[in-house]
N, C-alpha and C positions, 0 to 999 in steps of 0.2 A: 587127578593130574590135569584133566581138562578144564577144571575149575582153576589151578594154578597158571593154565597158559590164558584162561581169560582174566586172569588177576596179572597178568603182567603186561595188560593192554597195550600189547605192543601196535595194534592199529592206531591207535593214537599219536604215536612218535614219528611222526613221516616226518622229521629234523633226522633222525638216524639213519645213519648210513646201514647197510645191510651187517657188512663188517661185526658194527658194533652190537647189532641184536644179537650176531652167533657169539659174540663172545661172551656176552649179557647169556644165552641161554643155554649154551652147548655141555657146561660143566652140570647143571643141570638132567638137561637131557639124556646126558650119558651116565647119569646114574641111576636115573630110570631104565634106560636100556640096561644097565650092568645088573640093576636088583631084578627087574621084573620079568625081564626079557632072558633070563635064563630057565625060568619055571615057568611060564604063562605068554611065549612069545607071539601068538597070535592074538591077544589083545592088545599089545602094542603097537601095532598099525594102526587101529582107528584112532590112537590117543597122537599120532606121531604124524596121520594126515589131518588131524584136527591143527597143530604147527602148522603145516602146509596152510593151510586154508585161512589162519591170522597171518600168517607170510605177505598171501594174495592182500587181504584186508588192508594191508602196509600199503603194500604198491599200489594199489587202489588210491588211496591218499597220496604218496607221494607224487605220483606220476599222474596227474592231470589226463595225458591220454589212455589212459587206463581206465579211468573214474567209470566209467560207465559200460567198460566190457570187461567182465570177468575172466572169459574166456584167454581173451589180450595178455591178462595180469597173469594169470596161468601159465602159460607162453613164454611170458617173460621172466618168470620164476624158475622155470622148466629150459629156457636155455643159460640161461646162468650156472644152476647147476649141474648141467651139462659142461659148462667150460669149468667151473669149479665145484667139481663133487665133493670135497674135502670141507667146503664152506661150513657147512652142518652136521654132526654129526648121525642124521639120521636119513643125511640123501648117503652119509658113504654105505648105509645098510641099502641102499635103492629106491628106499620111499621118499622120491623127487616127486615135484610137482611136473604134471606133463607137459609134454616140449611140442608145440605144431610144426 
């Protein structure tokens, strides 16, 4: 699974709108959560903050002032999903990126 979120480099596309990655991976996602996360749900976290963390990768590209603080890009992932939890389907289980 983590091989399939680095096969869809989504770091690479900072032309994309956030928007358009969740709808690009959320069908996905969600059936990963629906198959694996009914028998094995605590290894879904690390596969689901692994997302998180190509998330960052994004904003890291896209956003110039990000480039160089990780932390920042975190932040900024982390209040987004805060204003839109629904965005993903695996911040609405909670595993958001952290908000400062």
């Amino acid at each position: 699974m983590r091989q399939t979120i680095r096969q869809w480099r989504i770091h690479l596309k900072p032309g994309l709108k956030l928007e358009d990655i969740a709808r690009e991976v959320n069908p996905v996602l969600q059936g990963w959560i629906n198959y694996y996360g009914r028998f094995y749900k605590s290894q879904m976290y690390p596969v689901l903050r692994h997302m998180n963390n190509a998330l960052v990768q994004w904003a890291r590209r896209k956003y110039k002032k990000l480039e160089i603080h990780k932390t920042r890009a975190e932040n900024f992932l982390g209040n987004i999903a805060k204003r839109e939890p629904k965005l993903f389907v695996h911040w609405k289980m909670g595993i958001k990126p952290t908000a400062g």
